[in-house]
Each structure stands twice: as structure tokens, then as C-alpha cells.
C-alpha atoms as one frame of an Amber mdcrd trajectory, in Angstrom:
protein
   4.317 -17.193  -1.187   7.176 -16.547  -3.338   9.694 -18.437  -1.550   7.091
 -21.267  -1.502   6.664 -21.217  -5.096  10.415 -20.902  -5.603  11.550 -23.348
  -3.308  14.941 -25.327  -4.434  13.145 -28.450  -2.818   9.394 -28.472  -3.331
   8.476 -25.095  -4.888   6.006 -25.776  -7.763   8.364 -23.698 -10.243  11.152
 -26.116  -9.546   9.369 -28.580  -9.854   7.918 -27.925 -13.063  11.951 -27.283
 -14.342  12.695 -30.965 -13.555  10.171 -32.425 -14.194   8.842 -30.636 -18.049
  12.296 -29.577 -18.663  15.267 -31.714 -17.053  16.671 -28.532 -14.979  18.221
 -29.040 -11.886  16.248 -27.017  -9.003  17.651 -23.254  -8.866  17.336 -21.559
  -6.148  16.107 -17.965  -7.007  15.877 -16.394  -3.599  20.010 -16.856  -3.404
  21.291 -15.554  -6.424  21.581 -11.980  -6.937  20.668 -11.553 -10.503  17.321
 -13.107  -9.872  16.496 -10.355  -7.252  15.492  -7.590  -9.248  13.386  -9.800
 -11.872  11.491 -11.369  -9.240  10.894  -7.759  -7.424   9.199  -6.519 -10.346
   7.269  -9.812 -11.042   6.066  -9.646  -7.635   5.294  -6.236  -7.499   2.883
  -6.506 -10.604   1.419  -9.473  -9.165   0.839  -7.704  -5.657  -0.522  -4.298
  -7.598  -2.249  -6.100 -11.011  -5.844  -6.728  -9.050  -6.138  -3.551  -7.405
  -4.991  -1.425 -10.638  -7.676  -3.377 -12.846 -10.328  -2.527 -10.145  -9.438
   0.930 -10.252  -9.470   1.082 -14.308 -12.686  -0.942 -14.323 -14.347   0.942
 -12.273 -13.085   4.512 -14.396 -14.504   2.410 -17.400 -18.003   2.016 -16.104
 -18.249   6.037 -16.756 -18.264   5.258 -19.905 -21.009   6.160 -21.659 -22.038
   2.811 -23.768 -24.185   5.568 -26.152 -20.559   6.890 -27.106 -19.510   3.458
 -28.449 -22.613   2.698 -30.051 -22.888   6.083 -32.383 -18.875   5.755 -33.338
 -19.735   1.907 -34.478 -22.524   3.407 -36.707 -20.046   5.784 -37.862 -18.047
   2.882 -38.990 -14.991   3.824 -36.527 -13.039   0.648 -35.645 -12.033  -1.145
 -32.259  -8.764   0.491 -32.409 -10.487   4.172 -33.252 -13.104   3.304 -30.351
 -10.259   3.031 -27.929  -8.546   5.762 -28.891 -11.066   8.517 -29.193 -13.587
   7.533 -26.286 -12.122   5.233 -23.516  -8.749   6.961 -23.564 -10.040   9.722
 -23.358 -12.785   9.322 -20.573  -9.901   7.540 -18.344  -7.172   9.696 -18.930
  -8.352  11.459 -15.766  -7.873   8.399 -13.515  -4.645   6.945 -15.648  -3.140
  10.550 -14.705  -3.908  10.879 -10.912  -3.015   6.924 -10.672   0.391   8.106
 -12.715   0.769  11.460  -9.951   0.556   8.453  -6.892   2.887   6.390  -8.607
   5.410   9.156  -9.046   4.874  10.427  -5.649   6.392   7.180  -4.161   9.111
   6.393  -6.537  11.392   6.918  -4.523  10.332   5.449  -1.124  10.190   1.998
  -2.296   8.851   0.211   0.823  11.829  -1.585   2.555   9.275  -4.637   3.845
   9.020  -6.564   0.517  12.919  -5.490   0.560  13.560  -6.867   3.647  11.270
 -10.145   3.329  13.294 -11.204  -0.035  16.604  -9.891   0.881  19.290 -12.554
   1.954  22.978 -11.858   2.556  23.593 -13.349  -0.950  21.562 -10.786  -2.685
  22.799  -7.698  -0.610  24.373  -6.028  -3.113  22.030  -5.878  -5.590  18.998
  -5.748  -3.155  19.499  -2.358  -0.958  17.792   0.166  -1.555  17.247   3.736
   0.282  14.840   2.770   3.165  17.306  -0.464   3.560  20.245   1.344   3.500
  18.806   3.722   6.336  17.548   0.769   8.086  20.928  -0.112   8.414  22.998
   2.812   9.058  19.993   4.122  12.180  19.114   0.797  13.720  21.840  -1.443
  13.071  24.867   0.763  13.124  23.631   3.602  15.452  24.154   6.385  12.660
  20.579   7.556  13.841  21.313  11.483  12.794  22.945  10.173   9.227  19.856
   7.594   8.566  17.371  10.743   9.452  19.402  13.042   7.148  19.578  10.586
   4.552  15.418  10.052   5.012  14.864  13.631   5.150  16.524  14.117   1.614
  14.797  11.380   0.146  11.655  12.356   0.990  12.444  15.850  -0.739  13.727
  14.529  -3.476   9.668  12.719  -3.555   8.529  15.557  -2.700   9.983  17.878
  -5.449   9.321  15.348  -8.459   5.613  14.786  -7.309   5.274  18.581  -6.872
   6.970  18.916 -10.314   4.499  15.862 -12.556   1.684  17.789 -10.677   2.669
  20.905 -12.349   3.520  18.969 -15.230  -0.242  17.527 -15.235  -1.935  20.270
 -14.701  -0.569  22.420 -17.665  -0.877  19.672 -20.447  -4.714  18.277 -18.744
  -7.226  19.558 -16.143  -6.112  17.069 -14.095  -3.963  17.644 -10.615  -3.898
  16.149  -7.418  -4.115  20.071  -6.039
């Protein structure tokens, strides 16, 4: 979808550029500053739905009773926020934090790969590409496993470390 919509030729954005603002068509996908910008745009696109499911869903816990007495109290939207729905998500927000962290550093190399042109190489590799690489398209299969091997350690010890850090500041752990 996102070389659809970005399409030099008859991607919607593009279009729009011409047409609204007298741009010539750009063409995203093949320059290498756009790669990282349009990563993280897609990547909150791809996650946004499933993260406000998870929230709403932590908000339904809620008790409405809680909101009800602090507006007879007089406390404000902002107070309301801050003292009861922070509060009764922080659980989720921190085991949803504890996941994150836990795969920061094995960012999947399929998205990589699927937006990845030789024009955007050198801004676009990243660990799993770069063992991709080295074990299947070199033959370096022992260097690509060592290289794997201390990556996921490297996960391993920070998500072993904000676990620890978790569970001494809230009651909160993933074990």
C-alpha cells in the first residue's frame, strides 16, 4: 500500500503535490532520506489500531464511579486524567512498554526488506538485514549466526534489565 500511495506516476500523494500544490511527482521509495520517515510513519500506521484496542480495552476497567465522585469534588479533566485513568492503566502502558523494549532491537527485516531498494541501502540496513546478507547471500552462515546470537542477548539483557527496572518502581513485571 505504501508504494501505491507513493507512486511517482499515480500514487494519490503525488497526485495531490501536483495537482493542490504545483510539485513535480517525487518518488519517495528511491531516495534515501525519505526511508527512515516513511518507516516510522508506517510503523505507527501498522501498530496505531491494535495499540488503541489494547488501551481501550485497559480503560473499560475503569470504574465510571471514580470519575463521577472526583467531578463532584470539583477536580478538572486534566486532574481526572491524571489521578484515575493514569493510574488504573499504568499497569497495561508498562507491560505494553516491557514488549516494546523486548524487541527493540530485532526490528523485523520484512517491512525492511519490502521498502528497501538499492538506492536506499545505506540508510535502510539494519541488523536482521545485514545478517540476511552476510548468511544467505554471501555464505558467512557462522558470522550471520554469531552476529544473531549477540543481538538477541543484547534483547535479552535490556528486557531482563526494564523488567527489573519495572518491578522496583511498580508492581508490575512480565515475571
Amino acid at each position: 500500500m505504501l508504494f501505491m500511495f507513493l507512486s511517482p506516476q499515480d500514487g494519490p500523494f503525488n497526485m495531490l503535490l501536483t495537482k493542490v500544490f504545483h510539485i513535480e511527482p517525487i518518488n519517495f521509495m528511491g531516495i534515501s532520506e525519505w526511508f527512515r520517515p516513511l518507516y516510522i510513519l508506517s510503523e505507527i500506521w501498522t501498530t496505531l489500531g491494535w495499540g488503541a484496542i489494547i488501551y481501550l480495552a485497559a480503560l473499560t476497567n475503569v470504574n465510571p464511579d471514580m470519575y463521577e465522585s472526583a467531578s463532584l469534588d470539583g477536580a478538572s479533566r486534566v486532574k481526572m486524567i491524571w489521578h484515575i485513568t493514569l493510574p488504573a492503566i499504568q499497569p497495561t502502558v508498562m507491560i505494553m512498554l516491557l514488549l516494546q523494549i523486548g524487541k527493540m532491537m530485532s526490528l523485523g527485516a520484512d517491512k525492511v526488506l519490502l521498502m528497501q531498494s538499492p538506492l536506499t541501502y545505506e540508510v535502510s540496513d539494519v541488523i536482521s538485514t545485514f545478517v540476511y546478507r552476510r548468511g544467505l547471500e554471501f555464505g558467512e552462515y557462522s558470522f550471520a549466526t554469531a552476529v544473531g546470537f549477540f543481538n538477541s542477548l543484547i534483547n535479552i539483557a535490556l528486557l531482563l534489565t526494564a523488567n527489573w527496572f519495572v518491578k522496583k518502581t511498580t508492581d508490575n513485571s512480565l515475571f
